[in-house]
TORLO-85804 format. One record per residue (C-alpha): residue in one letter; x, y, z; chain. Coordinates in steps of 0.02 Angstrom, whole numbers. Each point is the difference from the previous one (the first is absolute). Layout:
N
<nukol residu="A" px="X" py="Y" pz="Z" chaine="A"/>
...
//
This chain:
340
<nukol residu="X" px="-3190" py="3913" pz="8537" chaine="A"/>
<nukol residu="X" px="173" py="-85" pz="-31" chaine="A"/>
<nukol residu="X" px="74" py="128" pz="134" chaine="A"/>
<nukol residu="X" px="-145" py="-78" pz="127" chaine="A"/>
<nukol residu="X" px="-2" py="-169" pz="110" chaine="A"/>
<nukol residu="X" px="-98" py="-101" pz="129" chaine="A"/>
<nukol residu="X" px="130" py="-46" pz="141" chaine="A"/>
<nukol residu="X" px="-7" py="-124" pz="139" chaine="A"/>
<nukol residu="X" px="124" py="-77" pz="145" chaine="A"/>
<nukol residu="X" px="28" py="-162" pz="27" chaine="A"/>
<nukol residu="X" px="137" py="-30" pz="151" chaine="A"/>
<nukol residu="X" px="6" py="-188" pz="0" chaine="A"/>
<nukol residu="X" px="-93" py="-167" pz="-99" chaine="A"/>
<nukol residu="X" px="-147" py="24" pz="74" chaine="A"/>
<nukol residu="X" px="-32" py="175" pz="-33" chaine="A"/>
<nukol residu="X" px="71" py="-63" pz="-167" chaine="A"/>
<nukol residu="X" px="-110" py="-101" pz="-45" chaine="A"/>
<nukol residu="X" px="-159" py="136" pz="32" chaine="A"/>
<nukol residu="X" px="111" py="124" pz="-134" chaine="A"/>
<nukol residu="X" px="-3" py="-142" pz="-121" chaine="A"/>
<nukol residu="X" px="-187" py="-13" pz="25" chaine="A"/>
<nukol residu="X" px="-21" py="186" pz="-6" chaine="A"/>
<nukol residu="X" px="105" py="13" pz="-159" chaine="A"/>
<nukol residu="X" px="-105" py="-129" pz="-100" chaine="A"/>
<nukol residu="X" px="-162" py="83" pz="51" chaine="A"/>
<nukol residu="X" px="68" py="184" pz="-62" chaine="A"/>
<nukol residu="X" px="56" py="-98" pz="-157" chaine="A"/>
<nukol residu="X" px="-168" py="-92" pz="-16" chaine="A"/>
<nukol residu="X" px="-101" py="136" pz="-4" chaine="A"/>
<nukol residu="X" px="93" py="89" pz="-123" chaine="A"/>
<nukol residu="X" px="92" py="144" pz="84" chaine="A"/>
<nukol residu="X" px="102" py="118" pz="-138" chaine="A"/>
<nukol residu="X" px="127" py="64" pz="144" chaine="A"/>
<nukol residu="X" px="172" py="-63" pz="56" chaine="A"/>
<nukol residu="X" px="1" py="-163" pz="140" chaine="A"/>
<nukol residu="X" px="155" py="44" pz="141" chaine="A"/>
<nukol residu="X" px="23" py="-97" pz="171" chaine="A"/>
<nukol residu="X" px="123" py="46" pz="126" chaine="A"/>
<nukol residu="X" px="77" py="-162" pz="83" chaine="A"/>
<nukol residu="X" px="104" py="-24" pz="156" chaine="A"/>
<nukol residu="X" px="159" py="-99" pz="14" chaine="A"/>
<nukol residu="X" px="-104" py="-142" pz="73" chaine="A"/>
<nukol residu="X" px="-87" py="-59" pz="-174" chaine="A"/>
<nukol residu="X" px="74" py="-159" pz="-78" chaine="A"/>
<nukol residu="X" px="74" py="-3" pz="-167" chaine="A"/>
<nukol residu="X" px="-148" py="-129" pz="-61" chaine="A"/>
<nukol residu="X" px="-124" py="140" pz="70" chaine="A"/>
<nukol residu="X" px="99" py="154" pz="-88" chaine="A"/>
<nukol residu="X" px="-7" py="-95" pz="-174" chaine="A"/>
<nukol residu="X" px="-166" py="-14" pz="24" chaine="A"/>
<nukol residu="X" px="-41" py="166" pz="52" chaine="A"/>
<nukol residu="X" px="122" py="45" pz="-141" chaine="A"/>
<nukol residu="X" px="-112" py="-83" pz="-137" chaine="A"/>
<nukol residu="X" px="-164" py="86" pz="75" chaine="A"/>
<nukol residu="X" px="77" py="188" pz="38" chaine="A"/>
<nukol residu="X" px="84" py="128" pz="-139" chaine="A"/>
<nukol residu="X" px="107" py="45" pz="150" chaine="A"/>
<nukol residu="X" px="56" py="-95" pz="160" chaine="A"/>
<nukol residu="X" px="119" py="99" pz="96" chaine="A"/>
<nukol residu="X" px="92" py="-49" pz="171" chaine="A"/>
<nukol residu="X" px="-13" py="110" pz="146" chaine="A"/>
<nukol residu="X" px="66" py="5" pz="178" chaine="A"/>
<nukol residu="X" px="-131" py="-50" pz="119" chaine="A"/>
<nukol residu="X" px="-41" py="162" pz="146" chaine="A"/>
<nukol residu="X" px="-79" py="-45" pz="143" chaine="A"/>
<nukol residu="X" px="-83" py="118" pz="118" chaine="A"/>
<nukol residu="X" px="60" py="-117" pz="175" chaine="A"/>
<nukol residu="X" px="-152" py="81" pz="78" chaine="A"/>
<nukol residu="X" px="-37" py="-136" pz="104" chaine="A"/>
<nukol residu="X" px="-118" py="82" pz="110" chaine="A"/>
<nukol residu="X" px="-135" py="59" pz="-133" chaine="A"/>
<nukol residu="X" px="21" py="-143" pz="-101" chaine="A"/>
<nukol residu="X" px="-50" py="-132" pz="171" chaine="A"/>
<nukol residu="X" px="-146" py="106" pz="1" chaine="A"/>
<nukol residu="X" px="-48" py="-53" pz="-145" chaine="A"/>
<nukol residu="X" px="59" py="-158" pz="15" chaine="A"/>
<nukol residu="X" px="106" py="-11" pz="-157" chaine="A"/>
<nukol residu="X" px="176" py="10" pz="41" chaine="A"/>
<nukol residu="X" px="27" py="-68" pz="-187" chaine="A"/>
<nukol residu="X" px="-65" py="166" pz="-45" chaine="A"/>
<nukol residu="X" px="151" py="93" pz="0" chaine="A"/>
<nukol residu="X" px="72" py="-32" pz="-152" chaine="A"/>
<nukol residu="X" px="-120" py="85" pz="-86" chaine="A"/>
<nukol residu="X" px="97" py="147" pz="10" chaine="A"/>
<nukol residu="X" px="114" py="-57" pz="-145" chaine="A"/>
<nukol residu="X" px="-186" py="49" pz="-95" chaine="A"/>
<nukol residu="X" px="102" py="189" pz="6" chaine="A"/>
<nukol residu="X" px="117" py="-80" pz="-138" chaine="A"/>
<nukol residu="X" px="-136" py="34" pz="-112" chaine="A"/>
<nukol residu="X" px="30" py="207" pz="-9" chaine="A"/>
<nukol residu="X" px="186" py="-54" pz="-74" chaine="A"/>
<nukol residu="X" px="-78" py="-48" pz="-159" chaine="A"/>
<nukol residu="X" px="17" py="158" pz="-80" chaine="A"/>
<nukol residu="X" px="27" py="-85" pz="-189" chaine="A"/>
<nukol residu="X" px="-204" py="22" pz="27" chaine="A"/>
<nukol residu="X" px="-93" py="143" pz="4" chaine="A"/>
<nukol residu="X" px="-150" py="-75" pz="92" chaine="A"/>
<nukol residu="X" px="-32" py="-168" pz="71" chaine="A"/>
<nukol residu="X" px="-138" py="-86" pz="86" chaine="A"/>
<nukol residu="X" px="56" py="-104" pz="141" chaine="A"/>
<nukol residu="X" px="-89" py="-152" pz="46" chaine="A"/>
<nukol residu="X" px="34" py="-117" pz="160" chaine="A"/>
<nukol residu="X" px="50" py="-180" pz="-48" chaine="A"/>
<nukol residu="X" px="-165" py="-66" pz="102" chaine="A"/>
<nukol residu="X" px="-102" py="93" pz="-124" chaine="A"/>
<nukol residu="X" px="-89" py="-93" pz="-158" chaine="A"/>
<nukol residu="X" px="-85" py="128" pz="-162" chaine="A"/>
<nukol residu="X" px="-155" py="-59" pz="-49" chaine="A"/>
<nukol residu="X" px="4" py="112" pz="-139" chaine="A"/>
<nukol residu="X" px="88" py="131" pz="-117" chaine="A"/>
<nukol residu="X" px="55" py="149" pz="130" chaine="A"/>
<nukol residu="X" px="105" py="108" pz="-107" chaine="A"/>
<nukol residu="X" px="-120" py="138" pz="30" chaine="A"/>
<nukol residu="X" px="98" py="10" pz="166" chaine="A"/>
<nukol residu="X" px="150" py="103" pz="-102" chaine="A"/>
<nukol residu="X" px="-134" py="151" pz="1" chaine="A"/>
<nukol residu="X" px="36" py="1" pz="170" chaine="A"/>
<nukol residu="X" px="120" py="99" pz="78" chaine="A"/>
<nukol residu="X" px="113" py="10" pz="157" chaine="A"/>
<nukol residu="X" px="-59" py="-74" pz="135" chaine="A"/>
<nukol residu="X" px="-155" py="-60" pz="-64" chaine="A"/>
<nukol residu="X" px="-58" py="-174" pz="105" chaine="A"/>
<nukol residu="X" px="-156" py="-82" pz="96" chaine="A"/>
<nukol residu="X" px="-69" py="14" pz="161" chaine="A"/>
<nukol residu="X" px="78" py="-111" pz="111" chaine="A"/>
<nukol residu="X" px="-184" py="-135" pz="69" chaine="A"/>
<nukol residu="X" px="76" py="28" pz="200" chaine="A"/>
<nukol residu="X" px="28" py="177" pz="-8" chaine="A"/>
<nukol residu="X" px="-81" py="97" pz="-166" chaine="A"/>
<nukol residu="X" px="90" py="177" pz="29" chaine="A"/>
<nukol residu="X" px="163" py="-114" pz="-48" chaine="A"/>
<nukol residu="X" px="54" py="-67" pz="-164" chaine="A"/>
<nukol residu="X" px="27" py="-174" pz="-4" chaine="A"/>
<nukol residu="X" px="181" py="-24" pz="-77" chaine="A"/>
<nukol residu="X" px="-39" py="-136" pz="-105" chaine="A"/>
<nukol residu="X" px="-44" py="74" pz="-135" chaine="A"/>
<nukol residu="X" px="52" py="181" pz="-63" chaine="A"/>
<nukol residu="X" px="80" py="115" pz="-133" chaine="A"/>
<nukol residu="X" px="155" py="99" pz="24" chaine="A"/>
<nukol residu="X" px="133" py="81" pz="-94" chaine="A"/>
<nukol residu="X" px="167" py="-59" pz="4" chaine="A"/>
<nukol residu="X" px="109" py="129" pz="75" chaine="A"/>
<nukol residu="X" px="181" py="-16" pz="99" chaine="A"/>
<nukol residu="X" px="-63" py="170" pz="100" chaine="A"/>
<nukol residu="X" px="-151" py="-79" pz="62" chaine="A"/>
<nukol residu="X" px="75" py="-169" pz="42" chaine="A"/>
<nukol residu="X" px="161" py="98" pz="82" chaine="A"/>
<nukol residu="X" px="-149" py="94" pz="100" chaine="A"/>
<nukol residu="X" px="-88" py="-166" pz="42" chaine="A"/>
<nukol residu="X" px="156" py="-51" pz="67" chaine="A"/>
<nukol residu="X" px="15" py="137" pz="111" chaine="A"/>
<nukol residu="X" px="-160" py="21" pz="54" chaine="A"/>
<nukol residu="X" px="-13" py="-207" pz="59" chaine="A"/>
<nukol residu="X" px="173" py="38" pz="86" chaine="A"/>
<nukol residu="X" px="-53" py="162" pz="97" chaine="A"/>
<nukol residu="X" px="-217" py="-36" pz="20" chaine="A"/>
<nukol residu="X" px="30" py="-206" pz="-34" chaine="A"/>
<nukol residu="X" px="-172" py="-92" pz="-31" chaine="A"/>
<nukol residu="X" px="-166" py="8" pz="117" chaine="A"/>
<nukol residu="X" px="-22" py="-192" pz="-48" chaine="A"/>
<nukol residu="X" px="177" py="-46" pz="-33" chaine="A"/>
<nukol residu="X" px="-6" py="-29" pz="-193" chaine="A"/>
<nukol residu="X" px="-24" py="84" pz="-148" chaine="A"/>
<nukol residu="X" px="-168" py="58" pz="7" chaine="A"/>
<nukol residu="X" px="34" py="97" pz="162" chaine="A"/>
<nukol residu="X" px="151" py="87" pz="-73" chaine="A"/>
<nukol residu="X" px="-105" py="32" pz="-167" chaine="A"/>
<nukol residu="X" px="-161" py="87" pz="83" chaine="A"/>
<nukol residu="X" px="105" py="78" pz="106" chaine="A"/>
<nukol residu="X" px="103" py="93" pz="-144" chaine="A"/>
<nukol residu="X" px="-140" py="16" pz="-116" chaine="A"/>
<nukol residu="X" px="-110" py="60" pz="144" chaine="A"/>
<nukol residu="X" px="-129" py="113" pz="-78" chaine="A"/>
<nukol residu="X" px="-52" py="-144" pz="-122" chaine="A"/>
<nukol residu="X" px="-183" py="-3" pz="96" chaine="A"/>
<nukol residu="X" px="-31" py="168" pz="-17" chaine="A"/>
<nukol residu="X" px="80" py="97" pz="-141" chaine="A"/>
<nukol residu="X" px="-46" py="-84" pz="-156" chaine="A"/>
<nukol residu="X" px="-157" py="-119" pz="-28" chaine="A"/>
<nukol residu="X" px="73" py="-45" pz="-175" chaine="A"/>
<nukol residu="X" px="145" py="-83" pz="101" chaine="A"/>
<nukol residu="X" px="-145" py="-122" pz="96" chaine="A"/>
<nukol residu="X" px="-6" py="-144" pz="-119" chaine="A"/>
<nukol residu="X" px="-157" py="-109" pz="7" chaine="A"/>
<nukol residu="X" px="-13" py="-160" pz="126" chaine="A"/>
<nukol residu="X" px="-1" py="-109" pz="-164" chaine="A"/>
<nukol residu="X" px="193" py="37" pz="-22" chaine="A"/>
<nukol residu="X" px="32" py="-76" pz="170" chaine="A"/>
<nukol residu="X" px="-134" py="-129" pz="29" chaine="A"/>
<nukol residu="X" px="78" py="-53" pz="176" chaine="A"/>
<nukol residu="X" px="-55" py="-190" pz="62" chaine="A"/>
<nukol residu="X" px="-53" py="100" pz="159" chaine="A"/>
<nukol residu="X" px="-117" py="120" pz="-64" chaine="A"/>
<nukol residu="X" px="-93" py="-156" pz="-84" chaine="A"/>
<nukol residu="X" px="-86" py="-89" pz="186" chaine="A"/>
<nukol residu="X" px="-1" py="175" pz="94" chaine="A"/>
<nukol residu="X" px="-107" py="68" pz="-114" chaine="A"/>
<nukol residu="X" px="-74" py="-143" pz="-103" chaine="A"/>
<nukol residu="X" px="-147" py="116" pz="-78" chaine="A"/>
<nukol residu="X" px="132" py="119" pz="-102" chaine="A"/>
<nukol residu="X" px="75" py="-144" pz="-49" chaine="A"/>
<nukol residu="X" px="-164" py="-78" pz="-84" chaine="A"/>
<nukol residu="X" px="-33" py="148" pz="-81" chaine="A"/>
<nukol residu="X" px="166" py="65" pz="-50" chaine="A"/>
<nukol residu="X" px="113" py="-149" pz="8" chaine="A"/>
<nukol residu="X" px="-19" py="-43" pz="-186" chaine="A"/>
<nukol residu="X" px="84" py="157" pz="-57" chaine="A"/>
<nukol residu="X" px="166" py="-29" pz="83" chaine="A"/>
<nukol residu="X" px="133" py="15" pz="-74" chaine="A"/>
<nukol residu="X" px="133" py="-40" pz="105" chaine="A"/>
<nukol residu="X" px="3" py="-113" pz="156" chaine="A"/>
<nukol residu="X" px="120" py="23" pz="155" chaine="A"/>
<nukol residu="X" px="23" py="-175" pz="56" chaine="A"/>
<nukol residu="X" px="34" py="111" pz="194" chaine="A"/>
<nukol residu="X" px="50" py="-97" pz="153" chaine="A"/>
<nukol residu="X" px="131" py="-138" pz="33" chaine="A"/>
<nukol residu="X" px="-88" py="-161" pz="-105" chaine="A"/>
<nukol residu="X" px="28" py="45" pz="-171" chaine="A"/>
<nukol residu="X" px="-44" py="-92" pz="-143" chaine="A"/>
<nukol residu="X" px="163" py="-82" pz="-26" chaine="A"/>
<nukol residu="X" px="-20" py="-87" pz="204" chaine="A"/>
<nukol residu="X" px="-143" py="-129" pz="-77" chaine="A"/>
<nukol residu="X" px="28" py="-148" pz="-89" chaine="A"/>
<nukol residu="X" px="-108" py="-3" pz="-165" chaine="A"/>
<nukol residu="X" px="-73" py="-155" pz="-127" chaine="A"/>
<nukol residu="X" px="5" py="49" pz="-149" chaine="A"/>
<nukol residu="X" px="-101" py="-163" pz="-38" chaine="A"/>
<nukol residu="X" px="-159" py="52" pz="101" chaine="A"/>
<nukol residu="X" px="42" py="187" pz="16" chaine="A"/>
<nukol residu="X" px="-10" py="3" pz="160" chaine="A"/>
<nukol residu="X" px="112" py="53" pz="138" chaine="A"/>
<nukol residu="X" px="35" py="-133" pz="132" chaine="A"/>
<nukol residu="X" px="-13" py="128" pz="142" chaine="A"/>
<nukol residu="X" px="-162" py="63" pz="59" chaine="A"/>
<nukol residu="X" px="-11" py="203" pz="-38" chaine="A"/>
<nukol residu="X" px="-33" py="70" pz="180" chaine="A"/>
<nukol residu="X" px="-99" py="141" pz="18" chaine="A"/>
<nukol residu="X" px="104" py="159" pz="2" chaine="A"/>
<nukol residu="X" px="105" py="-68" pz="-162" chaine="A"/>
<nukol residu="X" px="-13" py="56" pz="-181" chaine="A"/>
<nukol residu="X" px="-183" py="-55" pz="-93" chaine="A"/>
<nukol residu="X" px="36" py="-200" pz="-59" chaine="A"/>
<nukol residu="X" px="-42" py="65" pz="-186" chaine="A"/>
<nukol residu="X" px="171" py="144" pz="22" chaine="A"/>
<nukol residu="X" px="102" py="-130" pz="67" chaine="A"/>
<nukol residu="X" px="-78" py="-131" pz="-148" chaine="A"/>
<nukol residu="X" px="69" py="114" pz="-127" chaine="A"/>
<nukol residu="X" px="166" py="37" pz="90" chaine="A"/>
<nukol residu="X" px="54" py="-199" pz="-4" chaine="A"/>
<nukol residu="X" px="-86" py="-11" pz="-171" chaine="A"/>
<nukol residu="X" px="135" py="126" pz="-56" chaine="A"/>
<nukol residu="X" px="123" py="-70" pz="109" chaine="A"/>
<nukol residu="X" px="-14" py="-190" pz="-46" chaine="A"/>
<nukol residu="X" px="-27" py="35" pz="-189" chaine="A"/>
<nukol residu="X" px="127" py="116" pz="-27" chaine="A"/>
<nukol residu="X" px="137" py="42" pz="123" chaine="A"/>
<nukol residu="X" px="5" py="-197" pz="28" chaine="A"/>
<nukol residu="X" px="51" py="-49" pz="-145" chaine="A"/>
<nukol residu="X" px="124" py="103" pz="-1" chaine="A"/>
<nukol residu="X" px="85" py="-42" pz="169" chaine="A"/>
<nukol residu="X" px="2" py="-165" pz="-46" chaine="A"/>
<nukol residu="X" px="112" py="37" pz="-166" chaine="A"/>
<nukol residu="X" px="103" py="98" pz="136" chaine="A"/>
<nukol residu="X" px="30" py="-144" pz="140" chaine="A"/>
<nukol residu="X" px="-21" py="-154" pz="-138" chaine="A"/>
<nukol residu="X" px="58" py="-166" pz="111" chaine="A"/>
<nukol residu="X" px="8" py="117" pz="152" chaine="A"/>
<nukol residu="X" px="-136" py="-9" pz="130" chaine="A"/>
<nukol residu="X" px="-89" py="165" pz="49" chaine="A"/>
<nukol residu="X" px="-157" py="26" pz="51" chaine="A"/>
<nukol residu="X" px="-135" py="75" pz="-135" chaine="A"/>
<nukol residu="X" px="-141" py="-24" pz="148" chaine="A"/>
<nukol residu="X" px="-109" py="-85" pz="-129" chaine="A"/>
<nukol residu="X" px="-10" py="-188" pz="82" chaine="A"/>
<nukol residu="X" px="-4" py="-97" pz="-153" chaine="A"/>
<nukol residu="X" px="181" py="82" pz="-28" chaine="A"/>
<nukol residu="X" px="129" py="-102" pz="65" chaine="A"/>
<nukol residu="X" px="171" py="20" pz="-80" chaine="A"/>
<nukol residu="X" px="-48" py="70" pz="-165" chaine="A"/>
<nukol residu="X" px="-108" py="-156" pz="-18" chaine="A"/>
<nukol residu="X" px="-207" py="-27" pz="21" chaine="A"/>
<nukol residu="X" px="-46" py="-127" pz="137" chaine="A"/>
<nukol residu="X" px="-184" py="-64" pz="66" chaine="A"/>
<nukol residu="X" px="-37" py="8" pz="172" chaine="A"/>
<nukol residu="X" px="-129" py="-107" pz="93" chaine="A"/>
<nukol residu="X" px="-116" py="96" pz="123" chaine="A"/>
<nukol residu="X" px="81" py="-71" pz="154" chaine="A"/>
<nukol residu="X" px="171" py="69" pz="-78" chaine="A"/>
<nukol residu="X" px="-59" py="178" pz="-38" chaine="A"/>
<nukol residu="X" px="-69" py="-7" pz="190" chaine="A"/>
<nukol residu="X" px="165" py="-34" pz="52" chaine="A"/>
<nukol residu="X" px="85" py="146" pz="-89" chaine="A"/>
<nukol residu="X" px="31" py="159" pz="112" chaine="A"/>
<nukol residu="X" px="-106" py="128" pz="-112" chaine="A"/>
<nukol residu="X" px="186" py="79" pz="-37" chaine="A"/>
<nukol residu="X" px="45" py="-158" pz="-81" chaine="A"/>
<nukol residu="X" px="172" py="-17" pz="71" chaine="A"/>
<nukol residu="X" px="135" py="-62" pz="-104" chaine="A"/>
<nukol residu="X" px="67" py="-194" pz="9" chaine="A"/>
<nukol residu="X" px="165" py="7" pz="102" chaine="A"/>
<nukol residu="X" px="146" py="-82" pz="-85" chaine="A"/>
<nukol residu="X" px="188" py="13" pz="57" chaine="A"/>
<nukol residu="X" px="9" py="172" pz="-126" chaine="A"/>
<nukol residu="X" px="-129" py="113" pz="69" chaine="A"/>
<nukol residu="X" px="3" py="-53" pz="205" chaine="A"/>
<nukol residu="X" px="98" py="158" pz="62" chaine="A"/>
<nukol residu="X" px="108" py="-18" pz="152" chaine="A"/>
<nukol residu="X" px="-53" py="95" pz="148" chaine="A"/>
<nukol residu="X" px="148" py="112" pz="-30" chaine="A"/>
<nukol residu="X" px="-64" py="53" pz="-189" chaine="A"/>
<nukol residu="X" px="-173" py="9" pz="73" chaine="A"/>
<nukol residu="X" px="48" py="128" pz="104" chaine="A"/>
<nukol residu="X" px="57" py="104" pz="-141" chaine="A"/>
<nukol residu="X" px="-129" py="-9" pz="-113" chaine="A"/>
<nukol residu="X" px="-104" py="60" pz="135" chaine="A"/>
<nukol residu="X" px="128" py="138" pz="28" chaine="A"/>
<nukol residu="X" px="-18" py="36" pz="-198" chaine="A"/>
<nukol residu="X" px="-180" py="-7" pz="-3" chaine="A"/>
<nukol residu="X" px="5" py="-154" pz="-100" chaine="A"/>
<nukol residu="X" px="-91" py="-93" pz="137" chaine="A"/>
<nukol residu="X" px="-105" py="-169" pz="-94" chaine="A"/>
<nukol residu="X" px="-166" py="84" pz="16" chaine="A"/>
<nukol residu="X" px="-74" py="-121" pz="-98" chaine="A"/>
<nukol residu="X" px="70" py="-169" pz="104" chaine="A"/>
<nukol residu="X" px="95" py="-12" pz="152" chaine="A"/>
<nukol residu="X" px="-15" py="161" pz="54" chaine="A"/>
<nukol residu="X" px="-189" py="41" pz="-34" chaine="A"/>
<nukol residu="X" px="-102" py="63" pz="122" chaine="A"/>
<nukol residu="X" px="-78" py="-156" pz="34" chaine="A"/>
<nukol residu="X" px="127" py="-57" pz="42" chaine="A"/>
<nukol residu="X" px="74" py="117" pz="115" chaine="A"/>
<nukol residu="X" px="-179" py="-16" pz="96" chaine="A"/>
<nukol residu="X" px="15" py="-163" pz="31" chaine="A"/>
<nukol residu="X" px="174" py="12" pz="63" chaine="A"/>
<nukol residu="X" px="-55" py="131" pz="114" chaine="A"/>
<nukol residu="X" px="-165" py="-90" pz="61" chaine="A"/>
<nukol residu="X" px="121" py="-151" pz="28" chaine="A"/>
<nukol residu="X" px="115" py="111" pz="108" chaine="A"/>
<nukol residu="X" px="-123" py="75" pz="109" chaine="A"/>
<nukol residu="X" px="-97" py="-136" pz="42" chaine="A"/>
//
C-alpha cells in the first residue's frame, strides 16, 4: 500500500485550492494510501506550502495543452485545455497503482477499495454513458503508456479537445471489454446527473462517495459564512447539491484556511470566506454583504492594483484574478456596457 497513491492536478490557485479540499477529505476519512498532486508552474509559493503540508508528494510539471480550439468552442471551455498536463500522471512510476482524482472532486467517504481496480477502470460519463468520465480513475504508472498517450494525442488529438477525448480515445474498448473496469455512478457523483435525473438521485444519492463538482462554477467561485453556513450566492439549478458544496467550504474554511492564512500572514489574499479580511474577522451589516460581488473581490491598495501592462500577462500566464477584477461578472458587465 506504501507503493500506492491518490493523485490530482492543480494548474493554478484556484484549482489549488479544490486539491487542498480534496486532500483533507481523503485524510478525513481515513485513507491508508499515499496523497500526490501534480502542480503547474502557475501555483504560488503560499499555495505549494500549503499543498505541501496536505500531500506526501507535490511534484511540478510542465503544463500541455491540446490548442484544439475548435472542439474545445464546442464545448465552450476553451480553459479546458490544460487538462492535458492530467497525462503527467503515467510518469509517476515510484507507484505501482494510483487512483487519480480531478481537483473539482470532494470523497464523502473511505474509497481505497478503488486500488482493486485495475487499468482503466472509471465511471460513465452523465452526457454520454459509453464514455468514462476522466475525473475519476485508476491507472498504472508507466513511461510506455504515457510515451504512447503522447503519440496517440499528437497523431488522433482529442474529439473534445482535452483529456478525456484523448483518454477514451486510447483506452477505447473500456465500454465493452471488461464490466469490472465500469465503476459505479457513486465514484463520480457528477452535479449534472443530480437535476436530470432527480429520482436516482433520491434513491441512490446517499451512497455517494465521491462528488464531481462538473461545469465552470465550482465550489471555490462562491463566497461562504462560516457564521451562518451559508453561501452568499444562490445555488442555480444545474450546480452541485447545496449539502456537497456545504461540506466542500466546511473543509475548505476549517482547514485549508487556516492554513493559508499562516502562509500570507499581513498579506491580503482572498480565502472567499467574507468574514476574512486580511487574516482578521470583521462583521458585516446586511446592506454591506448586499454590496459585495458574491466573489468578494479584494480591497485595492497601491500593492495589488496591476498595471494594464502586468494584467496582460497574468492573463497570458493563466493567472488571470478570477476571483476579483477579472471574474466573470465582471467581464459581463463590461461587455453588456460595450454593446449597448
Amino acid at each position: 500500500m506504501a507503493d500506492e497513491a491518490f493523485v490530482t492536478l492543480a494548474t493554478n490557485d484556484s484549482y489549488a485550492k479544490g486539491a487542498m479540499v480534496l486532500g483533507e477529505s481523503l485524510r478525513g476519512h481515513h485513507t491508508t494510501r499515499k496523497l500526490a498532486v501534480l502542480i503547474g508552474p502557475h501555483v504560488s509559493e503560499q499555495f505549494q506550502s500549503v499543498l505541501k503540508q496536505i500531500y506526501d508528494e507535490v511534484k511540478l510539471v510542465n503544463v500541455l495543452d491540446s490548442g484544439d480550439t475548435a472542439h474545445l468552442a464546442m464545448m465552450k471551455r476553451p480553459e479546458l485545455g490544460v487538462t492535458f498536463t492530467k497525462l503527467h500522471c503515467w510518469t509517476l512510476t515510484h507507484y505501482s497503482k494510483c487512483v487519480f482524482l480531478d481537483a473539482d472532486t470532494l470523497a464523502l467517504s473511505n474509497v481505497d477499495e478503488l486500488f482493486d481496480r485495475e487499468e482503466l477502470s472509471a465511471a460513465p460519463d452523465p452526457g454520454w454513458p459509453d464514455c468514462f468520465n476522466s475525473g475519476v480513475f485508476v491507472f498504472h504508472p508507466s513511461e510506455e503508456t504515457y510515451n504512447k498517450l503522447l503519440q496517440y494525442s499528437t497523431e488522433q488529438g482529442s474529439f473534445d479537445g482535452g483529456d478525456q477525448g484523448v483518454l477514451n480515445g486510447y483506452f477505447s474498448n473500456w465500454a465493452t471489454s471488461d464490466i469490472s473496469r465500469r465503476l459505479p455512478f457513486i465514484y463520480n457523483l457528477s452535479s449534472v446527473a443530480i437535476y436530470t435525473y432527480m429520482p436516482a438521485f433520491l434513491k441512490y444519492g446517499r451512497d455517494a462517495k465521491i462528488v464531481h463538482f462538473l461545469g465552470q462554477t465550482k465550489p471555490w467561485n462562491y463566497t461562504y459564512d462560516p457564521k451562518t453556513k451559508q453561501m452568499s450566492r444562490d445555488v442555480h439549478e444545474g450546480s452541485a447539491h447545496p449539502n456537497f458544496l456545504l461540506e466542500w467550504w466546511r473543509l475548505y474554511s476549517s482547514n485549508v484556511v487556516p492554513k493559508l492564512q499562516e502562509q500570507y500572514g499581513e498579506q491580503p489574499f482572498h480565502s472567499g470566506c467574507v468574514e476574512f479580511q486580511y487574516g482578521e474577522m470583521v462583521t458585516l451589516t446586511d446592506t454591506q454583504k448586499e454590496s459585495i460581488s458574491w466573489q468578494a473581490q479584494p480591497q485595492a491598495s497601491a500593492e495589488n492594483v496591476l498595471s494594464s501592462v502586468e494584467r496582460k500577462q497574468k492573463w497570458e500566464q493563466g493567472q488571470a484574478d478570477y476571483m476579483g477584477r477579472d471574474s466573470f461578472d465582471n467581464i459581463q458587465q463590461k461587455l453588456d456596457t460595450f454593446l449597448k
